[in-house]
N, C-alpha and C positions, 0 to 999 in steps of 0.2 A: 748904886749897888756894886762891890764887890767882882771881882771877874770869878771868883769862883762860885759866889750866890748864882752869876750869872750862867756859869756854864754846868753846875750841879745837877740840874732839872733833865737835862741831855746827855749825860755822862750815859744811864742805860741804853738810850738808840745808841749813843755813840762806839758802845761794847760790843751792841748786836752786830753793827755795820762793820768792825774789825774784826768780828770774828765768821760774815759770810766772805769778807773779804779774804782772809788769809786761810779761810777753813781750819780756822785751830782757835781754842780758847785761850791758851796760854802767847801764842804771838799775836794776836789780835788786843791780848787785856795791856800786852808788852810795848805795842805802837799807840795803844792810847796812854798808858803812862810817859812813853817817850812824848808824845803831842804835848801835855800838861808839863813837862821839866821844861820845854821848849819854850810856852809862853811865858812859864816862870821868869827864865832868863832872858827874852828876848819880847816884852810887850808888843813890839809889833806885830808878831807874827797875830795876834788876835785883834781883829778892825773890829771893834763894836759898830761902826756903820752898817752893818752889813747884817746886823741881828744875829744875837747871839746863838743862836743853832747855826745860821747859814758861819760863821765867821767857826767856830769851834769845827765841824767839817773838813775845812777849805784847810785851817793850822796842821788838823789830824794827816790830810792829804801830801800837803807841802812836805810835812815833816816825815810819813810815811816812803815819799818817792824817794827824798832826800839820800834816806837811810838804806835801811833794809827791805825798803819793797822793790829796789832796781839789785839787790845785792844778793848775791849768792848766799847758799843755807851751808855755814861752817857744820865739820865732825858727820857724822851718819845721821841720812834722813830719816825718820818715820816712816811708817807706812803711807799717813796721809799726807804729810809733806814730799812723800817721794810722786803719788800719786797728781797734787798743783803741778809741781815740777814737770810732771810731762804733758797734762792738759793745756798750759799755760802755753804752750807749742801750737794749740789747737784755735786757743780763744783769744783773741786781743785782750789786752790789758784795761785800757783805759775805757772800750767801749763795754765791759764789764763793770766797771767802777761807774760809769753814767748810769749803768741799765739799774745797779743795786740802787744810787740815788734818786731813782725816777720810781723805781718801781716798791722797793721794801721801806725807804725813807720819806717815801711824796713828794720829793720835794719838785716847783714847777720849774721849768726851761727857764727862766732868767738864772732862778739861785742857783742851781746846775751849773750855767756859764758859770758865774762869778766864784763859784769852788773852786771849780778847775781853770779859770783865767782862760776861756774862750768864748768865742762868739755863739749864741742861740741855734743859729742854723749849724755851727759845728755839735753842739751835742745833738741835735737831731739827724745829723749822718752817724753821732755813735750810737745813738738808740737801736737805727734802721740796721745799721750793721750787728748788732748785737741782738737783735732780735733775729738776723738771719744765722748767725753763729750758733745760735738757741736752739734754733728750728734742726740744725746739721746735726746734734748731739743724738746721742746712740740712745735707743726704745730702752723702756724696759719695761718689766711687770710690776703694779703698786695694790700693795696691801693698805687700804684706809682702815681706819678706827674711828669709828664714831656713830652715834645711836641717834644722833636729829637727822629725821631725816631728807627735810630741805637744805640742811649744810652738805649732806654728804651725798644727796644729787647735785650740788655745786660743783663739789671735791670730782668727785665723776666726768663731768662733764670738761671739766678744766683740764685733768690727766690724758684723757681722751682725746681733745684736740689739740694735746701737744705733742699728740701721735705714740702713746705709753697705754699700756694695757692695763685694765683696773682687776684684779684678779680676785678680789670681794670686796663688801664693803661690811665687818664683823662692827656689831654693836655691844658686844659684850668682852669679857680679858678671856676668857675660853674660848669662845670664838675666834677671837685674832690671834691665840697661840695656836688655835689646831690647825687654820688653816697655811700660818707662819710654814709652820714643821712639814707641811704638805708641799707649800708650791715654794719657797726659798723665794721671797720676793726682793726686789732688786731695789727695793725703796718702799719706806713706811710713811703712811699719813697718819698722826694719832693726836685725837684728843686725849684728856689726861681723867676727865670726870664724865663716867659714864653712865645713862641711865638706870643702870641695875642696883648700882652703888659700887660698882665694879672699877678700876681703875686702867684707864690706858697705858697710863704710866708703868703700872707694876706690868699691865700687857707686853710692854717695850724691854722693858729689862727684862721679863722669862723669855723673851724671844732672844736677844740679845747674849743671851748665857747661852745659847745652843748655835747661832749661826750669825751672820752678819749681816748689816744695811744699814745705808742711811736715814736717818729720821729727822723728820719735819712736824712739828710740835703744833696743831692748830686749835687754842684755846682763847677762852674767855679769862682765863685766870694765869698771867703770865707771873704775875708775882708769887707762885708758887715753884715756880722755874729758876727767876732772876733773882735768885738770891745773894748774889754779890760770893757763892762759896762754892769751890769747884767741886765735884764737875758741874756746869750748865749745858745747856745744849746750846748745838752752834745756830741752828736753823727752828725759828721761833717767831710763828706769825699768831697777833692776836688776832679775835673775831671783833665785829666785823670784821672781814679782812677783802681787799679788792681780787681781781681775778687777777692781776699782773703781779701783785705779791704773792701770788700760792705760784706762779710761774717762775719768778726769778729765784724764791727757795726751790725750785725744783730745779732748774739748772743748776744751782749754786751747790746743792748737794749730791748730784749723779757727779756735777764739774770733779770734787775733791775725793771723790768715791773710787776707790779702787777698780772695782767692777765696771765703772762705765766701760769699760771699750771689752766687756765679757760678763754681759749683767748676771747670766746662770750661774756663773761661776761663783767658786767658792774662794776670796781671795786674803783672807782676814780680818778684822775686827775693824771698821768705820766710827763706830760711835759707842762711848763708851755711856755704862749704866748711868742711872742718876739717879737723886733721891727728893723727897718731895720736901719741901720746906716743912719744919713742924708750926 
């Protein structure tokens, strides 16, 4: 097979994982195409030994450090790139980058090491540390969306012992605007199909036109997300989904959020609308 048959199949985690990484779609889609010129030009950089998701990673990473993920942000930053830029003070780098492949990618402690070219017990010090860096990050208030409601005593239960206050749990898009408009929440949970026939999704955008937050997308149906057409969302867990994954999207998106170090506050616009595939 093909190196691109091969790595074709992995291109979408691989987009998800650049873009909780760098909290932007546009440099996240930027470091995966630089990863693919890379092996273009330099076959080695991709070891089929290694199986091709773990080996396609590992290129993405190399060529990542290489470049622009140790390099300064040329011209004026964003809001959300001004915002990494000063977290990134706060969180280790690389025990970050373990914690997304452990937790939002699955992937186990061997393939881990061999991403990143270290020992087993070395990424299990960057877990532990990054799971203590997790625990350090600033409260805040989380508006859920979602109408099952053994997922969304999950969702509950998750936000809560990561020490963040659940501030309702709305099953309906009227419901999760009114109470939006009400308490200004510092992070959204939303599904996107709601038992009424109602939409999370359009819930996210009329909230989203009036004030600001992070959002975290928790669906059954991501292919209505990943459309390969911008905008997408940066932060995108399917269902099933583990408790460690609804954790590291929730660091991952207070991390690049303005408001973390002033969750009440009103500091501008984190995530922009989106539209739903037709």
């Amino acid at each position: 097979m093909s190196i691109s048959g091969e790595i074709g199949p992995f291109l979408p985690l691989l987009r998800r994982f650049a873009r909780a990484l760098t909290g932007s779609q546009p440099d996240g889609d930027a470091h995966v195409a630089a990863t693919l010129e890379a092996i273009l030009a330099d076959r080695t950089l991709f070891d089929p030994s290694l199986g091709p998701r773990t080996a396609l990673y590992r290129a993405f990473l190399q060529t990542w450090r290489a470049s622009a993920g140790n390099a300064e942000h040329s011209g004026e930053l964003s809001p959300q790139e001004a915002a990494a830029s000063r977290n990134l003070a706060a969180i280790s780098l690389m025990p970050r980058v373990a914690f997304l492949l452990s937790a939002l990618d699955s992937f186990p402690l061997d393939e881990i090491s061999r991403i990143l070219d270290c020992s087993e017990a070395e990424v299990r010090s960057l877990l532990e540390q990054a799971a203590r860096e997790v625990a350090q990050q600033l409260h805040t208030n989380v508006l859920i969306i979602e109408d099952e409601p053994l997922i969304a005593l999950d969702l509950h239960y998750i936000v809560e012992q990561l020490g963040h206050k659940v501030e309702t749990v709305a099953r309906t898009q009227v419901e999760a605007v009114r109470v939006a408009m009400k308490s200004q929440p510092g992070l959204i949970l939303a599904d996107i199909q709601l038992a009424d026939g109602s939409s999370g999704l359009a819930a996210v955008n009329e909230i989203l036109e009036r004030q600001q937050a992070p959002v975290i997308f928790i669906t059954a149906f991501p292919e209505r997300l990943l459309t390969g057409h911008a905008p997408e969302p940066v932060f995108l867990i399917t269902k099933p989904f583990s408790t460690d994954a609804v954790k590291a999207a929730i660091s991952q998106a207070l991390f690049f959020d303005r408001k973390s170090r002033c969750p009440r506050g009103r500091a501008g616009a984190t995530s922009a609308a989106l539209e739903p595939s037709q």
